[in-house]
C-alpha positions in Angstrom: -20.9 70.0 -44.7 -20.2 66.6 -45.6 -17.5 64.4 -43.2 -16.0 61.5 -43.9 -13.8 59.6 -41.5 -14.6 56.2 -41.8 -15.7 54.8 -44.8 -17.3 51.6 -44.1 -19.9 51.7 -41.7 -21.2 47.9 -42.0 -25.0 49.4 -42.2 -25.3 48.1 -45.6 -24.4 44.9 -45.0 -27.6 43.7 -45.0 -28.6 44.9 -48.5 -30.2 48.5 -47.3 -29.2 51.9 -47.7 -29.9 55.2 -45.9 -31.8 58.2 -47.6 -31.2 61.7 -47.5 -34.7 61.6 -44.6 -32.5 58.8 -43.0 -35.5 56.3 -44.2 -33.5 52.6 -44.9 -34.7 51.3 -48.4 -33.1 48.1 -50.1 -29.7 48.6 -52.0 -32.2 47.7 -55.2 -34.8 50.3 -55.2 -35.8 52.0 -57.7 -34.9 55.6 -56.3 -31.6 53.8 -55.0 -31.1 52.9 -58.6 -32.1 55.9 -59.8 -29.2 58.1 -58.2 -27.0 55.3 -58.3 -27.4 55.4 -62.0 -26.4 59.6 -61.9 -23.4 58.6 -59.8 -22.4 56.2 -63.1 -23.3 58.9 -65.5 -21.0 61.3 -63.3 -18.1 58.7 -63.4 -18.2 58.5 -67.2 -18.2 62.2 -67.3 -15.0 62.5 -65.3 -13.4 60.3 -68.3 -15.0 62.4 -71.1 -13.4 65.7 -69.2 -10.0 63.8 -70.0 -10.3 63.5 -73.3 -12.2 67.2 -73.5 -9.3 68.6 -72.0 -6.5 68.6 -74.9 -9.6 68.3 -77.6 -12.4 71.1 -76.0 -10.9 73.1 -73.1 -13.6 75.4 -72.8 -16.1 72.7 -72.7 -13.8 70.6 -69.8 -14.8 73.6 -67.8 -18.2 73.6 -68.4 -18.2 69.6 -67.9 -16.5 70.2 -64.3 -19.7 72.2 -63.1 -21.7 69.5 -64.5 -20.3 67.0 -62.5 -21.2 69.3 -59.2 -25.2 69.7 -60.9 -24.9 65.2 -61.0 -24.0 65.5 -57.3 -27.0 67.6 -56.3 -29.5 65.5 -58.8 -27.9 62.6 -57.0 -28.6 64.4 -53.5 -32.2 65.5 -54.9 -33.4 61.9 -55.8 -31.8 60.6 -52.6 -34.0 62.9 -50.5 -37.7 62.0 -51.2 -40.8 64.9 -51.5 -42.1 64.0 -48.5 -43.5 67.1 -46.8 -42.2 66.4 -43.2 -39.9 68.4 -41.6 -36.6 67.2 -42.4 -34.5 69.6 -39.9 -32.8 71.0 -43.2 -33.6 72.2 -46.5 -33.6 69.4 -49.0 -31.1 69.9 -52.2 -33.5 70.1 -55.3 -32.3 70.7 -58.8 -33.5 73.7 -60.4 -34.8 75.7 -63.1 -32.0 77.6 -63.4 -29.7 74.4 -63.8 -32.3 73.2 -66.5 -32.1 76.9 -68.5 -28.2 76.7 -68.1 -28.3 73.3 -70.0 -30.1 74.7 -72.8 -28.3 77.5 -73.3 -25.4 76.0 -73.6 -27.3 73.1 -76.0 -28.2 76.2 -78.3 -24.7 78.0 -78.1 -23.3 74.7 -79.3 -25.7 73.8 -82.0 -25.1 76.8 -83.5 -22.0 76.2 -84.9 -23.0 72.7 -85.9 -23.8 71.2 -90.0 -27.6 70.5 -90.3 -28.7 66.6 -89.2 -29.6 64.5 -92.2 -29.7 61.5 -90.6 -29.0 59.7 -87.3 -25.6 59.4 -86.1 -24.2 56.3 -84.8 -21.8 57.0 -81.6 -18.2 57.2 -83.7 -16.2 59.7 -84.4 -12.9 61.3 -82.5 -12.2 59.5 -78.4 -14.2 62.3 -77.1 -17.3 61.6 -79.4 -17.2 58.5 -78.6 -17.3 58.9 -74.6 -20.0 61.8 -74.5 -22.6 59.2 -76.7 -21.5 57.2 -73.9 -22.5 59.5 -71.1 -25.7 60.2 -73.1 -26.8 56.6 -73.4 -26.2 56.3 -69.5 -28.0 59.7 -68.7 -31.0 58.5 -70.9 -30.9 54.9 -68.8 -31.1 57.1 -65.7 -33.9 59.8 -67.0 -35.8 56.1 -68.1 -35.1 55.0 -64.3 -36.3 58.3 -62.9 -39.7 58.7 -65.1 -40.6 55.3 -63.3 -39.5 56.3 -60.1 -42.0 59.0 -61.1 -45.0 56.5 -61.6 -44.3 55.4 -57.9 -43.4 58.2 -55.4 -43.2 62.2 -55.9 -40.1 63.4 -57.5 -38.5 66.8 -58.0 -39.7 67.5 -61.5 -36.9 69.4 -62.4 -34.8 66.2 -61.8 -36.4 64.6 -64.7 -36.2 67.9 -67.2 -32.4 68.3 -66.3 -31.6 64.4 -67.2 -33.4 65.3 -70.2 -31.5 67.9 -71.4 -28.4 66.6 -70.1 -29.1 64.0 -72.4 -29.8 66.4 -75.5 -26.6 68.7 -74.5 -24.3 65.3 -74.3 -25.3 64.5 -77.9 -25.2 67.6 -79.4 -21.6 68.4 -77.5 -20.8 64.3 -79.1 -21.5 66.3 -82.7 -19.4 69.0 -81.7 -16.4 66.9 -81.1 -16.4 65.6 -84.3 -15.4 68.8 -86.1 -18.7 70.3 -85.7 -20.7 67.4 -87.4 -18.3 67.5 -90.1 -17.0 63.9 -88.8 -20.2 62.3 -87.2 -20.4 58.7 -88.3 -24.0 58.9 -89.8 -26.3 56.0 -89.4 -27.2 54.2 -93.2 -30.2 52.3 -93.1 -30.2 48.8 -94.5 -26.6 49.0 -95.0 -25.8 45.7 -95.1 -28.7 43.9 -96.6 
């Protein structure tokens, strides 16, 4: 259980955070950046559920337990793969949470037009909003694969940015009647 009574503690003050293993790392470290990047990707996710709720219902729903899925990748990444006893069981994304992303990535698609081209981020408010939460996830997944190349990471944490990624753009198609509407990229356009 998490507690909150105080919310300024002054232990940052000098540019360091805490971990999930209580370790202190500077405020720009890579896995710092790397959750911290999540919590952004969360925050715009919490505006496209706005927009999803009048224009997608259903799919506000499903964003709302995505938003708890961000908290534990943020909790994941926060808590390195060190092997010592930590006194708890670390929270690690799953394969489950991965699987549940693609279902719901095919479920969708299905119903989508066929891609003939690429598709610039346009479309209705909520398009426009989920290709921003995908161009954020896919800094954070960029973030995580070189936290990667440094320290040992959950690799589940990088499959589910991935897909998160894949289900943001395809749910972006979706909210603009089903493809029907995307904005399709036009190479050389204005030569």
């Amino acid at each position: 259980m998490v507690i909150l009574n105080k919310i300024y503690t002054r232990t940052g003050d000098d540019g360091t955070t805490a971990l999930g293993s209580g370790e202190r790392r500077v405020k720009h470290d890579l896995r710092i950046d790397a959750y911290g990047t999540v919590d952004e990707v969360n925050s715009i996710i919490g505006i496209v559920r706005l927009h999803a709720k009048t224009e997608l219902p259903a799919f506000e729903q499903r964003l709302a337990l995505l938003q708890h899925d961000l908290f534990d990748l943020g909790a994941d990444l926060a808590t390195p793969e060190s092997g010592e006893d930590l006194g708890y069981e670390p929270l690690r994304i799953t394969k489950k949470q991965v699987e549940s992303l693609e279902e719901l990535i095919d479920e969708m698609n299905a119903d989508l037009s066929t891609l003939r081209s690429f598709v610039l981020p346009g479309g209705t408010p909520l398009a426009v909003h989920l290709h921003h939460a995908r161009t954020v996830t896919r800094r954070a997944e960029r973030v995580v694969s070189a936290l990667k190349e440094q320290e040992s990471i959950n690799h589940q944490a990088l499959l589910y940015l991935n897909r998160l990624s894949d289900l943001l753009f395809v749910a972006s198609r979706y909210a603009n009647d089903k493809g029907e509407s995307d904005v399709l990229w036009v190479a050389g356009h204005n030569r």
